[in-house]
C-alpha positions in Angstrom: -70.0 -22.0 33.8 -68.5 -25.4 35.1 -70.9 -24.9 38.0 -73.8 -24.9 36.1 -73.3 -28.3 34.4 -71.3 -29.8 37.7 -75.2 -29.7 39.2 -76.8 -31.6 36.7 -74.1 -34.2 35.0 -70.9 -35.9 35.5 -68.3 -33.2 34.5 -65.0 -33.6 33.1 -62.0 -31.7 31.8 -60.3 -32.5 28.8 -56.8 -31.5 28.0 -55.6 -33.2 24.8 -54.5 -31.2 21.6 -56.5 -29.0 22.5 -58.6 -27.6 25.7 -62.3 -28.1 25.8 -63.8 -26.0 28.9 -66.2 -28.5 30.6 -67.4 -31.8 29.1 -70.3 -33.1 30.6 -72.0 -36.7 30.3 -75.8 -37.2 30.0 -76.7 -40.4 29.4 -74.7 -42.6 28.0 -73.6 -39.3 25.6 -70.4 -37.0 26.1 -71.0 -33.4 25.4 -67.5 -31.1 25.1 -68.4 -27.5 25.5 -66.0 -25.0 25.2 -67.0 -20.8 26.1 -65.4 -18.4 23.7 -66.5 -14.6 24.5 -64.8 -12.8 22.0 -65.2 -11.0 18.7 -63.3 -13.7 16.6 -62.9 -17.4 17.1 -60.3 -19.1 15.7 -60.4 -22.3 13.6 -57.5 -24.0 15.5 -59.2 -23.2 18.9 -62.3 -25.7 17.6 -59.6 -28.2 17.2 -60.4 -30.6 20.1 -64.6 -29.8 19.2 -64.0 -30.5 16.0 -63.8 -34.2 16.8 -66.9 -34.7 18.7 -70.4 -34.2 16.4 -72.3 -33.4 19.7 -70.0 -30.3 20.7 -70.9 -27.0 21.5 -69.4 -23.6 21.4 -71.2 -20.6 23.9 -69.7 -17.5 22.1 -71.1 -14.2 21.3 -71.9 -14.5 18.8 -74.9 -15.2 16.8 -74.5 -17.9 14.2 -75.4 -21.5 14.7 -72.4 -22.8 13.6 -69.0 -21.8 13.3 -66.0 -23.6 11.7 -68.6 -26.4 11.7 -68.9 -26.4 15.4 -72.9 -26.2 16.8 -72.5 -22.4 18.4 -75.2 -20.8 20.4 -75.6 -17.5 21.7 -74.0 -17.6 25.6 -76.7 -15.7 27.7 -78.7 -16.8 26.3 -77.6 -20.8 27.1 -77.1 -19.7 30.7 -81.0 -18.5 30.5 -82.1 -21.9 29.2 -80.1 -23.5 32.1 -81.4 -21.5 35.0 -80.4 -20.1 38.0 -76.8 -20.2 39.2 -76.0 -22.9 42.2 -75.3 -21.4 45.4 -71.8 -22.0 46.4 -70.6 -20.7 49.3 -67.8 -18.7 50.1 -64.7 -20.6 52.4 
């Protein structure tokens, strides 16, 4: 997933009270994003999005929001961002 935004924008990872996956710059604009693929998110793993109005959670789930967190459905994010970057193999 970190590949994906590593070939468009600045990446970063942020390890604070709380993980966030990947967090991206675009613009002058940080984006946190954090991938959850399970049945049930927790609210204390939305801690560190939480802070940040522009974050984003790629789940499975369906909802457009969850614990006031901007959620959207993961495949089909990774459809909207394109094809995977070729990395080769060392």
């Amino acid at each position: 997933m970190g590949a994906r935004y590593l070939q468009r924008f600045p990446t970063f990872y942020i390890k604070a009270e709380g993980e966030v996956d990947v967090a991206y710059v675009a613009g002058r604009t940080f984006h946190p994003v954090e991938v959850k693929w399970t049945g049930q998110v927790r609210t204390k793993d939305l801690k560190q999005l939480r802070k940040h109005s522009n974050s984003l959670l790629l789940s499975q789930s369906l909802s457009n929001t969850i614990s006031g967190v901007a959620n959207e459905f993961l495949p089909l994010h990774l459809l909207r961002m394109g094809p995977a970057p070729f990395l080769p193999v060392c």
